[in-house]
VEXLUM-762153 format. One line per field, with one value per residue (C-alpha): residue in three letters; y, z, x. Coordinates in Angstrom, 3 decimals, always signed. Layout:
<sites>
residu (ALA ...)
v (Y ...)
w (Z ...)
u (X ...)
</sites>
This chain:
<sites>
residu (UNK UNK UNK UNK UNK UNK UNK UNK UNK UNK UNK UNK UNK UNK UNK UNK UNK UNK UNK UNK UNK UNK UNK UNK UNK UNK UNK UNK UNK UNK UNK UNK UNK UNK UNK UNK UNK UNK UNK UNK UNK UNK UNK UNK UNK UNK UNK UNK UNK UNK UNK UNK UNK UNK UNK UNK UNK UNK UNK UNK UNK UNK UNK UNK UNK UNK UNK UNK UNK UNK UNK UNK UNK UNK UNK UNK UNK UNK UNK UNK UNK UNK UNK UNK UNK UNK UNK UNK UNK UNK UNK UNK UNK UNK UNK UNK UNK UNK UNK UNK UNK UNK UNK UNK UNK UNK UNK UNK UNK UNK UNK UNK UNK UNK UNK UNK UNK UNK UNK UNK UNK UNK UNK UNK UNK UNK UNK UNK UNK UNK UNK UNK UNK UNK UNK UNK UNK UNK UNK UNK UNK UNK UNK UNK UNK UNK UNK UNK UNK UNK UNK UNK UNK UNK UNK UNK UNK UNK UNK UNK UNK UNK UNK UNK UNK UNK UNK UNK UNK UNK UNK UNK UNK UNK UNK UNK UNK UNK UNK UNK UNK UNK UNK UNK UNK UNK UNK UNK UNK UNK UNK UNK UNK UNK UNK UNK UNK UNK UNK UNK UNK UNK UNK UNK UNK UNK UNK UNK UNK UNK UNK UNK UNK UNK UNK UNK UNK UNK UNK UNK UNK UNK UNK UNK UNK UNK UNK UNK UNK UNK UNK UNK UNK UNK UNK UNK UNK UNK UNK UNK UNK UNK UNK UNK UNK UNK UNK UNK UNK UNK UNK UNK UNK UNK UNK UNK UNK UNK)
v (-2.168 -2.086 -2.919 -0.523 +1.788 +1.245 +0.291 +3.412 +4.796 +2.423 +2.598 -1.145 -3.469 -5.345 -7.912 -11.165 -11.803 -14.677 -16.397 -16.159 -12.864 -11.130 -13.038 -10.582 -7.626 -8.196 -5.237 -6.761 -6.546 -7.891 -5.093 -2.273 +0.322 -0.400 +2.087 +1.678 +2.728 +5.106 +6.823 +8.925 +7.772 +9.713 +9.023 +8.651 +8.980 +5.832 +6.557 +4.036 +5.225 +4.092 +0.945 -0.238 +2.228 +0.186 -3.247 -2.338 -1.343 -4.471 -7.208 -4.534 -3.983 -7.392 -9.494 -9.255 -9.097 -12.038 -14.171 -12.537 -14.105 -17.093 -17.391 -16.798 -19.437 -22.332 -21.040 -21.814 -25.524 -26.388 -25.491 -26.851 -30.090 -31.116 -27.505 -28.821 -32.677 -30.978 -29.088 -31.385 -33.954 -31.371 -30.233 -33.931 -34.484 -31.938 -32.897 -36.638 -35.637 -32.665 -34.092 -30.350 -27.079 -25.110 -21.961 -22.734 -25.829 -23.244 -21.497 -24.568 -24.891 -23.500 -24.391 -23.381 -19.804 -20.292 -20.904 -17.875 -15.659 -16.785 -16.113 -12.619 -11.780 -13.197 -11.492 -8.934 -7.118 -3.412 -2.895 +0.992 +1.977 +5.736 +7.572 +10.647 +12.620 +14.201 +16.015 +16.504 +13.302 +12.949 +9.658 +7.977 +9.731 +10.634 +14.200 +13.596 +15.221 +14.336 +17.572 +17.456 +16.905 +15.109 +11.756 +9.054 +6.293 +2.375 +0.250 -2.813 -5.094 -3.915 -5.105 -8.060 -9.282 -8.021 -11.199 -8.724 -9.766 -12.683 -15.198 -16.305 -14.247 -15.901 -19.265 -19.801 -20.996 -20.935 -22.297 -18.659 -17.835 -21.122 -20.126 -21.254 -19.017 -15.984 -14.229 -14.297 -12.381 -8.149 -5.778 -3.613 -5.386 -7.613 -5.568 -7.901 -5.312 -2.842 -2.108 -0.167 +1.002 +1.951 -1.478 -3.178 -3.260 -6.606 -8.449 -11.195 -11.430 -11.731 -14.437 -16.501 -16.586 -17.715 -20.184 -21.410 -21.587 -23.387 -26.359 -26.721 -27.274 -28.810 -31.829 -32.520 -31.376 -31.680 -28.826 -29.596 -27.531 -28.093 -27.493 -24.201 -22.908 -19.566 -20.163 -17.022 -15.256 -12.325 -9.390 -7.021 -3.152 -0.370 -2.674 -1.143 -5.272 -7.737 -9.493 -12.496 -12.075 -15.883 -18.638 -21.887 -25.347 -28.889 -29.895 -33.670 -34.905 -36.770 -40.377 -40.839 -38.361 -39.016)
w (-26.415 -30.361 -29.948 -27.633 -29.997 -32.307 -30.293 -30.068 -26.955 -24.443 -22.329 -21.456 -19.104 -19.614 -21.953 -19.798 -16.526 -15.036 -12.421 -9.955 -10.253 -7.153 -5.068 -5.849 -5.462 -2.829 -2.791 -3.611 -0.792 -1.153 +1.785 +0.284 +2.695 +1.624 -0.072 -3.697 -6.430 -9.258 -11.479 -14.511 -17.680 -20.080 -24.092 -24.372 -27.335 -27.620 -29.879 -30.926 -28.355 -25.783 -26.787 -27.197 -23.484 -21.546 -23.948 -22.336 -18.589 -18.583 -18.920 -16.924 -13.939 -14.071 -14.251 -10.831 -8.984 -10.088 -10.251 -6.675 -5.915 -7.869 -5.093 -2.285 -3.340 -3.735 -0.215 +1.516 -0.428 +0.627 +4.570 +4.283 +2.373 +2.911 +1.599 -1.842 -1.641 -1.876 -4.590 -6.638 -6.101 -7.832 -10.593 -11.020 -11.131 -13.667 -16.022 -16.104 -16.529 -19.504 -21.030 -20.664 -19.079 -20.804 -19.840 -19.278 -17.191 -15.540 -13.961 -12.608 -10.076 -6.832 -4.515 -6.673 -6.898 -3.147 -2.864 -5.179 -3.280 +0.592 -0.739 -2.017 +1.671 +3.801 +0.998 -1.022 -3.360 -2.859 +1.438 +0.325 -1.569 -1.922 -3.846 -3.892 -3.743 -6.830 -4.601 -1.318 +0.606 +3.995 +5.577 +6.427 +9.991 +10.777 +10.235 +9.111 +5.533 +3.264 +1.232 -2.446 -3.604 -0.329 -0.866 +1.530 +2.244 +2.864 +4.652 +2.419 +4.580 +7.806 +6.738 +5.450 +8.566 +11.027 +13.234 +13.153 +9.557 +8.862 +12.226 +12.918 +10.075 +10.306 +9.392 +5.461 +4.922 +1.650 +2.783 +3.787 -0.316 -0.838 -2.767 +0.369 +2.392 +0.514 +1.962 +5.192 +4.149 +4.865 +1.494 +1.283 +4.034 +0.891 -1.348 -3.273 -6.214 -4.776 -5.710 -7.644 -10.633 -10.546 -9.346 -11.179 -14.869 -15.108 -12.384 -14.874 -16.701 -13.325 -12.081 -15.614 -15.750 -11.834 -12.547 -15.401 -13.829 -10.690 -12.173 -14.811 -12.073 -8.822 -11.419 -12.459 -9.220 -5.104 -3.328 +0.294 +3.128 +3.502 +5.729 +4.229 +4.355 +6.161 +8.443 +8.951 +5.873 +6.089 +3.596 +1.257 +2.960 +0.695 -1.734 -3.157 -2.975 -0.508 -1.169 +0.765 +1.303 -0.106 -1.399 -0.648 -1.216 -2.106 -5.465 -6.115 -9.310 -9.279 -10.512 -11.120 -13.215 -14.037)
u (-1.375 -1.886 -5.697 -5.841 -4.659 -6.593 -9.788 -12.328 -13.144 -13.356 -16.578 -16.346 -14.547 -11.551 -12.426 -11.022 -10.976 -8.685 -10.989 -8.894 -7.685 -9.811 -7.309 -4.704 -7.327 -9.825 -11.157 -14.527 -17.215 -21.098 -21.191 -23.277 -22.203 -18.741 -16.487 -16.664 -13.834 -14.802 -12.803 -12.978 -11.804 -10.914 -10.004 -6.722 -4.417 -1.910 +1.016 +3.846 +6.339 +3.750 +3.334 +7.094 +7.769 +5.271 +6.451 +10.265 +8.519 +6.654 +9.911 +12.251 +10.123 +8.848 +11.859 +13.374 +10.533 +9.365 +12.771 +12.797 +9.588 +9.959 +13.050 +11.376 +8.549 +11.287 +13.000 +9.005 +8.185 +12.058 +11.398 +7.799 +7.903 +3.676 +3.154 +5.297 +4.305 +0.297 +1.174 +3.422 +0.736 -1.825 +0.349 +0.827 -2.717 -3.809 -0.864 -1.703 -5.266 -4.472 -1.034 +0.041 +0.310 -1.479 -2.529 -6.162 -5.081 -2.940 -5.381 -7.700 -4.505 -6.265 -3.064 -0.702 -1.896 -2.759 +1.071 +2.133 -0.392 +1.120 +4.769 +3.373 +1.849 +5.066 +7.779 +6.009 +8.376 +7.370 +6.767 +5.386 +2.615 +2.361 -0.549 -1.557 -5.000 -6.162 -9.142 -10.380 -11.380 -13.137 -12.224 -15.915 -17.554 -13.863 -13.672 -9.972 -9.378 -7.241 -6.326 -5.684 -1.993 -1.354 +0.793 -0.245 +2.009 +0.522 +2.637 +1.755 +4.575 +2.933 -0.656 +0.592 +2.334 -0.445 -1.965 -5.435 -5.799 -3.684 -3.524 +0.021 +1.410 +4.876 +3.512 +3.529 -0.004 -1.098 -4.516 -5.244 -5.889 -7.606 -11.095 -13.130 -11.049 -10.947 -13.817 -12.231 -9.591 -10.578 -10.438 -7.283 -4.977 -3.627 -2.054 +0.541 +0.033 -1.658 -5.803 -8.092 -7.690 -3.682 -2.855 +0.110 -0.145 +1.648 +0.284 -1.357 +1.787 +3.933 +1.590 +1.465 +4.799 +5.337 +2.684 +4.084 +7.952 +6.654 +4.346 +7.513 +9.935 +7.772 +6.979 +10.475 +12.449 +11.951 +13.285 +14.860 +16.348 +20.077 +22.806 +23.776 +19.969 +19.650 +16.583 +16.053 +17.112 +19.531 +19.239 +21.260 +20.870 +19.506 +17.855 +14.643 +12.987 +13.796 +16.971 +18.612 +22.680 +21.730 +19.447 +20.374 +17.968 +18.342 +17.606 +16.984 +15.628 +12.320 +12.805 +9.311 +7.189 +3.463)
</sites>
């Protein structure tokens, strides 16, 4: 946000890219009759009080969804233990190999973003999406128009848990976001943090931070279902993000590390 400030007008694109990012935005097509996003974008004047509001926004609106998620992500390894002996075995692998985490070493974990990204599309914290039309649109051949100022609603939990886009879309199968099977997957019906260029501001953050939580833990600790584990879970009513009446796993200590 301060280089921002004090960057001149920005006419280029961000300036780094995780490689792995388009799995939380596939909204990429080598189609070229596919829809393509454009948007104006205007100078903008940052002032102080934007950079410490959007400072505060980022750790406020970011820290329950992701302990939520980082929840939800323990709940799935406990009830599917070769989903969590794969992925310990990789996190395993690059830390032998690396001596650390780091965040570059981070990001060469395939399944364990595979596993973030399959929690996202089974328990996404925010079902709704609702944007609204800052001009006239005609929908493709259609004939349907959407009118300016008209706020249209996507039902990201509906899209998510559709069998047309995502075959047996109870199972938790983080294969499905595994870089060979990414193209498979059909723009706009994954929407973890929505697309375009209003998508979540603190996606990357979210997903360092999960990434960095899960290889820290899945090393040291093996999670396991237990008597007192809700299969299915049962939720708190009138919550604005999904949240279990209770979490309950197993938590044994690895004895061997390395």
């Amino acid at each position: 946000m301060i280089d921002a400030k004090h960057r001149p007008e920005d006419t280029t694109k961000s300036d780094k890219v995780e490689q792995n990012d388009s799995i939380f935005d596939t909204t990429q097509s080598s189609d070229p009759s596919s829809h393509v996003l454009s948007t104006n974008k205007p100078k903008m004047t940052i002032t102080d009080t934007d950079i410490v509001s959007t400072s505060i926004l980022f750790f406020a609106a970011g820290y329950e969804t992701t302990a939520t998620i980082l929840s939800f992500l323990l709940y799935l390894l406990a009830l599917n233990e070769n989903c969590q002996q794969k992925l310990y075995e990789e996190v395993n692998g690059q830390t032998v190999k690396n001596e650390t985490n780091s965040y570059d070493n981070l990001t060469k974990l395939s399944y364990l973003e595979a596993c973030i990204a399959e929690t996202l599309r089974l328990y996404t914290p925010v079902s709704l999406l609702g944007r609204t039309a800052s001009e006239d649109y005609t929908i493709g051949n259609t004939g349907i128009t959407v009118e300016k100022g008209t706020t249209i609603i996507i039902p990201i939990h509906a899209l998510h848990h559709s069998p047309d886009y995502f075959p047996e879309p109870k199972q938790y199968r983080p294969e499905r976001f595994l870089p060979e099977n990414r193209d498979k997957i059909i723009p706009y019906t994954y929407l973890p943090f929505g697309a375009g260029p209003r998508n979540c501001v603190g996606m990357r953050f979210a997903l360092m931070e999960a990434k960095a939580v899960v290889a820290r833990m899945v090393i040291k600790y093996e999670f396991i279902r237990t008597a007192n584990t809700k299969v299915p879970l049962q939720y708190v009513s009138k919550s604005s993000i999904p949240r279990p009446t209770d979490f309950t796993v197993g938590v044994h200590y690895r004895s061997k590390i390395g």
